[in-house]
C-alpha positions in Angstrom: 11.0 -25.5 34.0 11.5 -27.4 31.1 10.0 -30.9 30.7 13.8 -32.3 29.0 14.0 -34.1 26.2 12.0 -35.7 24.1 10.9 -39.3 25.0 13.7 -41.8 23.9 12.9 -43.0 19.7 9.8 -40.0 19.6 10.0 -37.2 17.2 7.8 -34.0 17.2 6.3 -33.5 13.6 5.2 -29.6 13.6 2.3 -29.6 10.8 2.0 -25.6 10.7 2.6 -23.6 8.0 6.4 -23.3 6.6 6.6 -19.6 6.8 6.2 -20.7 11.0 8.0 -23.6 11.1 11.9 -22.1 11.8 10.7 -20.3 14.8 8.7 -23.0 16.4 11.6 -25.2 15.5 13.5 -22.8 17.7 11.4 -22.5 20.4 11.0 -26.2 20.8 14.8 -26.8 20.9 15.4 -24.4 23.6 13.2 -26.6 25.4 14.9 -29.8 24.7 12.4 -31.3 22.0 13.4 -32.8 19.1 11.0 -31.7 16.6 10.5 -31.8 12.7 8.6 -29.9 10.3 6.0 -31.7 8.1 3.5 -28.7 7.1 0.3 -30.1 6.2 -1.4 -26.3 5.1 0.2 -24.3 2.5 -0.5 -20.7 3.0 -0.3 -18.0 -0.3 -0.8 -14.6 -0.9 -4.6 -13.8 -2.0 -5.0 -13.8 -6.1 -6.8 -10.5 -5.7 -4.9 -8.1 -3.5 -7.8 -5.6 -3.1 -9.4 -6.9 -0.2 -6.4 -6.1 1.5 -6.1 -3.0 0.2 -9.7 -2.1 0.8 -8.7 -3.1 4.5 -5.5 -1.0 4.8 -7.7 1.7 3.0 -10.5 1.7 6.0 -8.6 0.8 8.5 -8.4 4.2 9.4 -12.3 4.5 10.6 -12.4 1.2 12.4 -12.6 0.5 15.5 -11.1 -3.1 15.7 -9.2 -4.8 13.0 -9.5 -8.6 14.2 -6.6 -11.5 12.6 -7.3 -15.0 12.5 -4.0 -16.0 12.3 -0.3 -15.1 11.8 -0.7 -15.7 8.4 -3.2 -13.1 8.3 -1.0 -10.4 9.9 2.2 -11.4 7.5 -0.1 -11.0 4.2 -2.0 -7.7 5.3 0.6 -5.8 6.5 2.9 -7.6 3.3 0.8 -4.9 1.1 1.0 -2.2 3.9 0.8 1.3 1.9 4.4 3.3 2.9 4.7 5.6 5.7 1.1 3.7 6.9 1.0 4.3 11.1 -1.3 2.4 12.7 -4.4 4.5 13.5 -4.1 5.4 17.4 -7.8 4.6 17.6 -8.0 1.5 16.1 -7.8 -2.1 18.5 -6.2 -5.2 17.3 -7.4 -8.5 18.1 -6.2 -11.8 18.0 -6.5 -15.7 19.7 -3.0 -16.9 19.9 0.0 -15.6 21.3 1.9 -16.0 17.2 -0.3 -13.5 16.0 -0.1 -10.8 18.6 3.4 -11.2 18.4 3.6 -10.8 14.8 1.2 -7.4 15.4 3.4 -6.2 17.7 6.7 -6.8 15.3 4.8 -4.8 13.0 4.5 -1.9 15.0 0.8 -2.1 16.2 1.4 -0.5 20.1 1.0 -3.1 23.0 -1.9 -0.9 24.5 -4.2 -1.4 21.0 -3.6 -4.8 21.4 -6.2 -7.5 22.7 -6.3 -11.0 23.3 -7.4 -14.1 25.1 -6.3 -13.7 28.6 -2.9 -16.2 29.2 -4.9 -18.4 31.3 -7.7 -18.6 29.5 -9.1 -22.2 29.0 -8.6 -21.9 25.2 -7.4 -19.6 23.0 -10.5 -18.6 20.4 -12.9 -16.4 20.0 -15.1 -17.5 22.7 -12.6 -16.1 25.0 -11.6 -13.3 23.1 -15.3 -11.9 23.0 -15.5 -11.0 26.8 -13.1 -8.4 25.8 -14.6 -6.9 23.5 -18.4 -7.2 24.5 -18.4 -4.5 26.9 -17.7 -1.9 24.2 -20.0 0.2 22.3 -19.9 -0.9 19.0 -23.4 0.2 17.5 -22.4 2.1 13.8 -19.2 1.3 14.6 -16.2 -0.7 11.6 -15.0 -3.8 12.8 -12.6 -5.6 10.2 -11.7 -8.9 9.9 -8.3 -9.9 8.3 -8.7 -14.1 7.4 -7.8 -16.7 4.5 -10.5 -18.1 2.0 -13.7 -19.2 4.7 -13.4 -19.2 8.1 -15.5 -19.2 11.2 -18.2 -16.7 11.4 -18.7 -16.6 15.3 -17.3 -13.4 16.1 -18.3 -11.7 13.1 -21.7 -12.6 14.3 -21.4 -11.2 17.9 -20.3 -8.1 16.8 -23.3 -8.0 14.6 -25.3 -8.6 17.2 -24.3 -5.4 19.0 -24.6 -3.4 15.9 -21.3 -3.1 14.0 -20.8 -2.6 10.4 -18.4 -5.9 10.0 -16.1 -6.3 6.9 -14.7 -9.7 6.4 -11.6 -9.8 4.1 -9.5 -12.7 2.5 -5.9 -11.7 2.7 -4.4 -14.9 1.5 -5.1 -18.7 0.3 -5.2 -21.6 2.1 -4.6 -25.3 0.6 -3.3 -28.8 0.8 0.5 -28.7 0.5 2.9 -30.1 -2.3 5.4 -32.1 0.2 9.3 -32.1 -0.9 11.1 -35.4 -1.1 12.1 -34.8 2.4 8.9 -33.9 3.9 7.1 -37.0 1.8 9.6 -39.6 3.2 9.3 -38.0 6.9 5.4 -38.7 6.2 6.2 -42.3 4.9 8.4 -42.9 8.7 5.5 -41.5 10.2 3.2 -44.3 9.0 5.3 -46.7 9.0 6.3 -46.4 12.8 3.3 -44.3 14.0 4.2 -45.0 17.8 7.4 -43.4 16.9 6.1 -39.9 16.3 4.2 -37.0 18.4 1.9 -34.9 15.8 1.6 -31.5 16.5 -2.1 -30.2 14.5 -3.1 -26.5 15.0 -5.4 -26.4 12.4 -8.4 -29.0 11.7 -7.7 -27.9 8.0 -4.2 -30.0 8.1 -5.9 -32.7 9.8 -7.8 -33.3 6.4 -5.1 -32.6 4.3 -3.3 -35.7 6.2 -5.8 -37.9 5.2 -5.8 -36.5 1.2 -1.5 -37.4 1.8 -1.9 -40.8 3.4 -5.5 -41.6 2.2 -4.2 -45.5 3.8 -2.6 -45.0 6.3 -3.8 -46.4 9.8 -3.7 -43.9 13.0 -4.6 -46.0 15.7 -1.1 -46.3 17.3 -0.8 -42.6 16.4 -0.1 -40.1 19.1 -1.0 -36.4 18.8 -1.0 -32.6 20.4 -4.1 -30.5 19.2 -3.9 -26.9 20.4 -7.7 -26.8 20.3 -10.9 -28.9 21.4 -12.3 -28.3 17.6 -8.8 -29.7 16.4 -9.1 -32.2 18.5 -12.1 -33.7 17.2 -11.1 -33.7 13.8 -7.8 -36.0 14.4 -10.1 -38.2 16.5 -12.0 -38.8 13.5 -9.1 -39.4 11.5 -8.2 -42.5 13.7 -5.6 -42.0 16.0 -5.7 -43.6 19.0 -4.4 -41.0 21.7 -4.9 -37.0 21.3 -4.2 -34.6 24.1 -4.7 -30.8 24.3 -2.6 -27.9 25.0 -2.4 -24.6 24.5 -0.3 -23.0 21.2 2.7 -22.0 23.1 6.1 -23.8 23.2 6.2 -24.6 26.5 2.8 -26.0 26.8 3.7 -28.5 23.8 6.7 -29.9 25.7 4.6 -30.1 28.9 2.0 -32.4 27.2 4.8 -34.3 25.0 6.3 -35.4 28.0 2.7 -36.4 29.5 2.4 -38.7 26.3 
């Protein structure tokens, strides 16, 4: 059931990429919550498109072929080589629900596909992993499809049990360039912190707040963080109230309307 509106003089500031923002917009309407984009990560296609291609071109032999994000699935399968099927042996994992729905748009079949439980305590690769351990994965390819850096935790586990692990950067991350709309949405948002929700899934665009508003004061500040990790990183940008809840539309209205 939906938690209605948005509190009375609140607005939801969505901080994910652009290329996401229209269909979390969406989502978040259908559920009553008045929500505006201000993306605080800009996300481009990798300068050198041969890791991708190197990816597409082993894909084949893998056994899993892991994505970080939806941004990760857009760009890899953005250079997909024509007539490509998805290998019927290969898995394809992922933490959120965004990305597996992206795989599946693309074509990868539902029974290929793993991820996190839906009641999982969080949604990362902590609770991805019990998924996966059980498998033999000794001489076996295991790829993983990320931006620029990255966690290294699953990469490691897989390692661990023997797997040849191939880590690939499929596209760019960086600090955004805000248009005039997006920079005076920002200026409301420090001027009248108490009447804005953030919404961070990323501690990347946590720090690329404070390289926008280097001044600005967050201790009246209210926000969402889909993740523990995320969570920590607004904390330590100042604001004074941070709740969790998982990256789904419906859990974002059920903690705005806790806030």
């Amino acid at each position: 059931m939906s938690p209605g509106p948005t509190p009375s003089g609140s607005t939801l500031l969505l901080t994910r990429p652009r290329q996401q923002a229209a269909d979390w917009l969406q989502r978040l309407a259908a559920l009553g919550v008045q929500a505006h984009a201000l993306p605080l990560l800009e996300i481009a296609p990798a300068l050198d498109p041969g890791p991708a291609l190197e990816g597409w071109r082993r894909l084949p032999e893998a056994a899993l072929a892991m994505f970080v994000s939806p941004n990760a699935v857009e760009q890899f399968f953005a250079l997909r080589p024509a007539q490509r099927r998805w290998p019927a042996q290969t898995l394809a994992a992922t933490v959120g629900p965004g990305s597996a729905q992206a795989l599946l748009a693309q074509g990868v079949p539902q029974a290929l596909l793993r991820q996190p439980p839906a009641d999982a305590a969080s949604l990362d690769s902590e609770h991805l992993w019990p998924l996966l351990e059980p498998l033999d994965w000794q001489g076996r390819l295991a790829l993983v499809l990320r931006g620029e850096g990255g966690r290294d935790w699953l990469a490691e586990r897989l390692r661990e049990r023997g797997a040849e692990v191939l880590q690939l950067s499929v596209y760019r991350r960086g600090c955004p360039q805000l248009s005039a709309e997006e920079a005076g949405l920002l200026a409301a948002a420090v001027a009248a912190p108490g009447q804005h929700v953030w919404l961070f899934s990323s501690s990347e665009a946590a720090g690329h707040l404070r390289q926008l508003a280097p001044a600005a004061e967050w201790s009246a500040a209210r926000a969402i963080a889909t993740h523990p990790r995320i969570a920590d990183s607004v904390r330590q940008l100042g604001f004074g109230h941070v709740v969790l809840a998982r990256p789904d539309a419906q859990a974002i209205a059920n903690a705005l309307s806790r806030l």
